[in-house]
N, C-alpha and C positions, 0 to 999 in steps of 0.2 A: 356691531353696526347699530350705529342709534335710529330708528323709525319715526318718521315722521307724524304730530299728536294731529294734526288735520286731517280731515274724511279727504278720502280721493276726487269725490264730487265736489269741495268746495271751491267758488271761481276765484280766477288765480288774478288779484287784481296788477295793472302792467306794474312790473315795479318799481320806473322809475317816476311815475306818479303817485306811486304810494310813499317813497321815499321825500317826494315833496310836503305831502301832508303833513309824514309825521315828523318832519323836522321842523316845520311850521308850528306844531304844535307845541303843548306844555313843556318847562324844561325839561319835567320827567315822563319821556314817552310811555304810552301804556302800553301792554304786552298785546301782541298778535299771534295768528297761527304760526306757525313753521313754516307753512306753503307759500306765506306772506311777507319772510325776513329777508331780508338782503343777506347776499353770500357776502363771506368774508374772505381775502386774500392777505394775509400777515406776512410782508418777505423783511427774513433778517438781516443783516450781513456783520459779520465778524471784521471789526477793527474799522471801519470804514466811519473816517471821519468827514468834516463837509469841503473836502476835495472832488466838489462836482464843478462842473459848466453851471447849472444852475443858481449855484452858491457864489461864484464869481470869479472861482479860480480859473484862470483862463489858460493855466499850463492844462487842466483836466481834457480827455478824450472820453465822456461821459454821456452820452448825446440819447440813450435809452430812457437812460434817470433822467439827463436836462426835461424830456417829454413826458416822462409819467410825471414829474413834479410841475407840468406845466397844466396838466389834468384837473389838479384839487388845490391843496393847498401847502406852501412849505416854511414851516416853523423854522425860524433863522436864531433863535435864541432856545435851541430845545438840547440839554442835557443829561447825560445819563446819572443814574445813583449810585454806580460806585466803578472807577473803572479797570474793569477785572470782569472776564469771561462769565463765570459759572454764574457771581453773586447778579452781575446785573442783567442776568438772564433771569432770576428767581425776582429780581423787582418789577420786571415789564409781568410775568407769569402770573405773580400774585397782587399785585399792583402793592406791595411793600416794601418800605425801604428796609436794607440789611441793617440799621441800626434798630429797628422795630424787632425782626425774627433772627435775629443771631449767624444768619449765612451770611458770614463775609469771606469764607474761602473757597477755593478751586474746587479742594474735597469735602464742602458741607454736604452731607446730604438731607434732603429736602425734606422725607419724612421721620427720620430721623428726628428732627427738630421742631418742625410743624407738622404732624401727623395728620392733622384734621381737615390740610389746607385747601381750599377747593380756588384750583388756577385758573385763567380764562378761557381754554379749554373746555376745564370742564365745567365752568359757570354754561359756554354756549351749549355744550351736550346735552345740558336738562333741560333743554328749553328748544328743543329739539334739531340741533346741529346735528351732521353727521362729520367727529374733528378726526384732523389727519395730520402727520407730521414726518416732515422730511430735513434730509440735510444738519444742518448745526442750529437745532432748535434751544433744548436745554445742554449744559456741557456735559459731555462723555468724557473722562480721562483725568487723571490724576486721582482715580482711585472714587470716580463718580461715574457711577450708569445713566445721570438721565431720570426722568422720571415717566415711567410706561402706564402711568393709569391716567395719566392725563390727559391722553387721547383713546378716541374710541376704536385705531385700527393701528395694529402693530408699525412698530417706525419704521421710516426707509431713514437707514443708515448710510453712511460712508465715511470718509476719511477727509482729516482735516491736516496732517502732514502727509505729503505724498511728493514724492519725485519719481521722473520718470529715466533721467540719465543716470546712471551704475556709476559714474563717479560722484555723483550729487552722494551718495552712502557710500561711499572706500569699497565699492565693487557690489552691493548690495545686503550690506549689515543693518542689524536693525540700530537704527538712532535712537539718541537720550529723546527727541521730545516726541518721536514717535513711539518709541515706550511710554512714555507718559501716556499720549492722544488714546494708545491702545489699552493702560491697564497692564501692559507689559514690565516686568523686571523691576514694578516699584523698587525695590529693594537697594539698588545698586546702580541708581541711573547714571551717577558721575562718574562707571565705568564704562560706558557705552561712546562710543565714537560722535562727533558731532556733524548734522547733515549741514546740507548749502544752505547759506542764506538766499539764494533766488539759484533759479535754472532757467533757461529759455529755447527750451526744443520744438523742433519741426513735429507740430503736435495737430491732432484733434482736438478740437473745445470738450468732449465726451472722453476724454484719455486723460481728462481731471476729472477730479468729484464735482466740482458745479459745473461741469458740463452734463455729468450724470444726472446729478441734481434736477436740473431745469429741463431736462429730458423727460422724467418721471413727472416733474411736476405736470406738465403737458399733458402725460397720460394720464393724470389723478386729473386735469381738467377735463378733460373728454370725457370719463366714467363721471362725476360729478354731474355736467352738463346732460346728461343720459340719464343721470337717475333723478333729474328732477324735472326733467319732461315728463318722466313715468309718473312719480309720486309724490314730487314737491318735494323732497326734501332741502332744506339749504345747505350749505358747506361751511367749514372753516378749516381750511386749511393754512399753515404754516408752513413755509418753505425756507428755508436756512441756509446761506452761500457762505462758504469760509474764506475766499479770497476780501480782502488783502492783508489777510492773518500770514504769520512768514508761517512758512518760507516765502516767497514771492516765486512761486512756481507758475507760470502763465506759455504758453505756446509764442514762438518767438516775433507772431505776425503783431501783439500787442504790444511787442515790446519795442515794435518799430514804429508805431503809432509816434512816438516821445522822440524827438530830440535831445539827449542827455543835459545838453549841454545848453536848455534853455528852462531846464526845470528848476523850480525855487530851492536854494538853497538856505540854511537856518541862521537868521538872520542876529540871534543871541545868542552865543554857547556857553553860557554861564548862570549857576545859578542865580536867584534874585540876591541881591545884594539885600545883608540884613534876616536873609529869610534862617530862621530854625532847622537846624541838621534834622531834624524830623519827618523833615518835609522830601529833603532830597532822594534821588536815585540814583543807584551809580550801578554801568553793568544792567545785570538783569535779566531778562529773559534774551535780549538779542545775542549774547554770550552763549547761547546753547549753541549757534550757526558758525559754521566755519566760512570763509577766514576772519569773522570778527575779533580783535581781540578780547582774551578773555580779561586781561587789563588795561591799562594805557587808551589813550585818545582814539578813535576812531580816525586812519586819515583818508584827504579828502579825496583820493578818486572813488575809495570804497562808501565814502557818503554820498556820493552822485550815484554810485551803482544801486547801494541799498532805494535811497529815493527814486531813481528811476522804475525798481523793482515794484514798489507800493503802488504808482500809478498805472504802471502796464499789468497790475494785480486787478487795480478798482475798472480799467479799459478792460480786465477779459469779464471780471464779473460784470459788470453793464451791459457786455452782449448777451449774458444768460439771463438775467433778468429782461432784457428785452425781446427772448425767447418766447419766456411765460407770459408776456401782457402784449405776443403777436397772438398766439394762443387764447388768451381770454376774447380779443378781439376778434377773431375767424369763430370762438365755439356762439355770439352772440352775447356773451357773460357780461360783457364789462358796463351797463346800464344797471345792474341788479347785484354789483360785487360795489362794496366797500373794499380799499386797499391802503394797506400802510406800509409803509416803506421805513424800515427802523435800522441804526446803527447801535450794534452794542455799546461802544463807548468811540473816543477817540484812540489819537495815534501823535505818538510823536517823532518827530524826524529830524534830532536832531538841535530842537530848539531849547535852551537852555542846559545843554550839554546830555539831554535823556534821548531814547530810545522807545519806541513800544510804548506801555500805558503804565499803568499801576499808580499814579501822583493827582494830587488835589489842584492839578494845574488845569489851565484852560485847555491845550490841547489834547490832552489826556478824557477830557469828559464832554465838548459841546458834538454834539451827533447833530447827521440828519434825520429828519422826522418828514415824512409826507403823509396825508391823510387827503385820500380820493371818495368823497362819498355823494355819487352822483344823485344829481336833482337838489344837493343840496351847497356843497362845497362849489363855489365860484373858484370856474378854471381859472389857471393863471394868477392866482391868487398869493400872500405870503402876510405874514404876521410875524410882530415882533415879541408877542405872548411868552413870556418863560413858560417852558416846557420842563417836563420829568418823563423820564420813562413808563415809571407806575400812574402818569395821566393814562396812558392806552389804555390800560385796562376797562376804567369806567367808561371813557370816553367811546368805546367799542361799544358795550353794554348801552349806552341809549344810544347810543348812532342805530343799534338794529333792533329799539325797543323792546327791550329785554330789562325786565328790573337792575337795580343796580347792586353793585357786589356787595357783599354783609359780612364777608368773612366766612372761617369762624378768624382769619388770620386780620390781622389792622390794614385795614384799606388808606393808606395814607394815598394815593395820587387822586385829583381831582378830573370832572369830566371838561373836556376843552371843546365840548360842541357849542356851547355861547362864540367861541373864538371862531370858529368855523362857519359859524352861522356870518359873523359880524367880526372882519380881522381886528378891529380896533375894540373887542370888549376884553377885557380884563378880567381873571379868572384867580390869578394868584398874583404879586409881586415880586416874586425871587424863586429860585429853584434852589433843592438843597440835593446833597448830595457827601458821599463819607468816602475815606477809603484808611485800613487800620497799617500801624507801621508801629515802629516802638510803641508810639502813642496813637490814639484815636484822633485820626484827624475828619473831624464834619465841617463843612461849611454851606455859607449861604451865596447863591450868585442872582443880584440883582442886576439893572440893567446895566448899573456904570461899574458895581461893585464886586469884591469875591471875598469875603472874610473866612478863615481857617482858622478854627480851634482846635488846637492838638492838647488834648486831656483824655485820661482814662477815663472810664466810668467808676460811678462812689471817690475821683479824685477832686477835692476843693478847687472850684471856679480860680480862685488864687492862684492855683499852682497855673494854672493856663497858658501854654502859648499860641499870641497870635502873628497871622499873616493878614496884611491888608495889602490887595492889588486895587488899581483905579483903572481903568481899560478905555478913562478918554486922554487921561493925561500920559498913559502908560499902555499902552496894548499890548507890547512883547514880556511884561511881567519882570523889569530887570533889577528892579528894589521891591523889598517890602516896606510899604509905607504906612504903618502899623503904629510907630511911635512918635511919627508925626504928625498923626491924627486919632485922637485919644477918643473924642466926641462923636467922628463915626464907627470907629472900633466899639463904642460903648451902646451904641445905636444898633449895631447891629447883632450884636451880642447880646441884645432882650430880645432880640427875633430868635436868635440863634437857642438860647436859654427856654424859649418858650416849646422846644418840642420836646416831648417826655426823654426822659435819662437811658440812653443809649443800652441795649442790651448788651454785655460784658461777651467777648469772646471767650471763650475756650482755648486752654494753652494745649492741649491736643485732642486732636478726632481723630478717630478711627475706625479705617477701611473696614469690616469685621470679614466681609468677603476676601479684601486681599492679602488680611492680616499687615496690614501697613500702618505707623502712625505718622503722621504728618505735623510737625510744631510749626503756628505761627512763627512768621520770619520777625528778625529781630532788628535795629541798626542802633547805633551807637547813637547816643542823642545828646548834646551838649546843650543844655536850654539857654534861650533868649527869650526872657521873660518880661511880656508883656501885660501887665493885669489891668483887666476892669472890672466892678463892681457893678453886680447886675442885679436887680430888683424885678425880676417879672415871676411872675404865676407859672408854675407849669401843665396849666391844663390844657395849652396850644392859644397862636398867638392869630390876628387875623391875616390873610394871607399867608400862611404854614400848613400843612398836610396837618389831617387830625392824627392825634394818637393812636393808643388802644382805648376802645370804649365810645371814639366817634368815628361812627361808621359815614358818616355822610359824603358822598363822593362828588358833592358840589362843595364852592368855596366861595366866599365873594373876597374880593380885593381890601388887603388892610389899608390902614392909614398912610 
């Protein structure tokens, strides 16, 4: 338990007055007691892309998140760094992208690679938080624990594959990807039975894990709200919901919320035209769920089923998370708690013939972001600020006047409380983001653009291939228009070039605990080769996250 560095006598000033000062204040707030910082609320949620009410989608039954996002403020252009579970949990944690610290898989483990690395966790612990973590914070499974020092009180666990019907497992067998989720029978998963793609039983919200989840969280708010009438100390906790990660397991009243038969269906089933086999997905993780096939087309009643499933997924997680902020509100919390509201990555449903995540596509990585931080965040608010994951970090850090992170790991996300202060200021120009495949694919997404560079690292700029999508002339991504625009491919490829040289993966890691080794996946890659000749410095470019060696967690807007 961390103690709070304040004498118990010191007057506790209100804090949603004190939150006003000090966001009024310098961009870099100065440090206060403990008895003086605003609590923190971090809720994650697992695959949850911006299919809210809020966001526009009007098939959504979202009406918790429509109102906490109606509270502060909601980044409409905020996406994640890489999209894949474990890695873009280790980018929000350390505020680094996977191409800086070398996690870019399921099974990186954390100290393993970054030994020294001090998370946001435990950046707020020394400074006198007392942090807590629940739910699906950092990833467990595939041969990953998690990482336990970077909270100051043992995790509340649970499960992120779970059914509750005996046929959803062929009578109650353990499944491939819940061997996985467990650490179970690494060895031999493709002999394991496969579970249901969604269930829908006459359930309790608490007879899933984020029903447990936001149960517990409740009582971590009550004992919090307790111990700092007593002693001041602040909180941060993190709370983790795995819905609408498949299965699409939800109790069958969610699932009635939806209409089948009026929910969006994917409006391109094809990849981009022109685009590099490097780029595509076929299969994948939804192949683990039965009856999907494990080859061939998906058909379409089972496309209406799956998508139904995702949204009566994100309908039951919404009433858990509106559990916990009915709770902050009865404990008195919610004037003195800072809250953000994070998607690990996107989802896709189907659009351009994919499934789930793991692709340098638009739905694969634009998340929701909300940041509520009262006295200061105008309710009702929204900005069209490119976002990154590894912004929270900082941007947590002076939201509760706390120095800003230094590492020892590369602080690449910048702080976005200029944007919060003021939706129209500008912090950075483009988000970046990677995800590795045969080739390394990084790219840049500005506001109309998304450039994809698929090259290894140490391989010649030459060898390069790109993708270029437009998202005013093009929004469904159904060509790459890469070769018929050379001058913004080349434009944006000295942005792209200007952030240091991508740390190489590792062609295997290894569990040491589970004795398992794990080889990056591989696909056949046919190139379509597109070259530009790039002329920039690589010491980092304006508006780009710094390297290693700048720590600065502000940014101002390039050219």
């Amino acid at each position: 338990m961390t103690s709070s560095t304040s004498s118990p006598q010191a007057p506790v000033v209100p804090m949603k007055k004190l939150l006003a000062i000090l966001f009024a204040a310098s961009s870099f707030l100065s440090p206060v007691h403990a008895a003086d910082k605003p609590n923190v609320l971090l809720i994650l949620v697992d695959d949850l892309k911006p299919a809210l009410g809020c966001y526009g989608d009007s098939a959504a039954k979202t009406p918790n998140l429509d109102a906490l996002a109606a509270r502060g403020m909601r980044f409409d252009r905020a996406y994640c760094n890489q999209a894949v579970c474990a890695p873009s949990r280790f980018t929000l944690m350390l505020g680094s992208h996977s191409t800086s610290t070398g996690l870019y898989g399921l099974g990186s483990q954390l100290r393993d690679i970054v030994p020294n690395a001090v998370t946001m966790p435990q950046h707020f612990a020394k400074h006198g938080y007392r942090t807590e973590s629940l739910g699906k914070i950092f990833h467990i499974g595939h041969g990953n624990n998690g990482d336990a020092q970077s909270f100051g009180v043992p995790h509340f666990a649970d499960k992120v594959i779970e059914y509750l019907d005996p046929a959803s497992t062929d009578g109650g067998k353990l499944t491939r990807e819940e061997a996985l989720f467990t650490n179970q029978e690494l060895g031999r998963i493709k002999s394991l039975p496969r579970g249901a793609a969604f269930e829908s039983p006459r359930a309790k919200d608490t007879d899933y894990a984020d029903g447990r989840v936001a149960a517990e969280t409740v009582r971590r708010l009550e004992a919090a709200k307790a111990r700092r009438d007593r002693d001041g100390t602040p909180f941060f906790i993190a709370s983790g919901f795995v819905r609408p990660h498949m299965p699409f397991s939800a109790p069958k009243r969610y699932w009635d919320l939806h209409d089948p038969a009026k929910l969006p269906m994917p409006k391109f089933e094809a990849f981009p035209k022109d685009s590099p086999t490097a780029a595509h997905k076929h299969g994948g993780e939804i192949t683990a769920y039965k009856p999907v096939p494990v080859a061939g087309k998906i058909g379409e009643q089972l496309k209406r089923d799956l998508i139904h499933g995702y949204y009566a997924s994100a309908s039951f997680v919404d009433a858990q998370i509106g559990k916990v902020i009915q709770a902050l509100d009865r404990l008195e919390l919610a004037d003195n708690t800072i809250i953000v509201l994070w998607g690990d990555h996107g989802f896709h449903l189907g659009d351009l013939g994919i499934w789930t995540k793991h692709t340098n596509y638009e739905q694969a990585n634009r998340i929701p972001i909300f940041i509520i931080a009262p006295g200061f965040t105008k309710p009702g608010s929204s900005t069209m600020q490119l976002a990154e994951s590894v912004d929270i970090y900082p941007t947590l850090a002076e939201l509760a006047g706390l120095p800003l992170p230094l590492g020892p790991q590369s602080i690449d996300g910048v702080s976005l409380a200029a944007t919060l202060k003021d939706p129209a200021a500008r912090v950075r120009d483009h988000a970046y983001h990677a995800y590795p495949k045969a080739k390394l694919g990084r790219a840049i997404r500005t506001a109309r653009y998304r450039l994809v560079e698929w090259r290894n690292p140490g391989e010649p700029i030459a060898t390069a291939q790109y993708e270029l999508y437009d998202y005013q002339s093009d929004p469904h991504e159904t060509r790459n228009h890469a070769a018929d625009n050379p001058q913004i491919v080349k434009r944006l490829a000295a942005t792209l070039a200007a952030y240091p040289e991508p740390t190489p993966r590792s062609r295997k890691r290894r569990n040491q605990k589970a004795g398992v080794e794990a080889v990056s996946p591989a696909i056949t890659n046919q190139p379509l080769s597109i070259v530009a000749e790039v002329n920039a410095k690589k010491t980092g470019a304006p508006g780009c996250c710094p390297g290693p060696g700048r720590k600065s967690a502000r940014q101002k807007k390039g050219p």
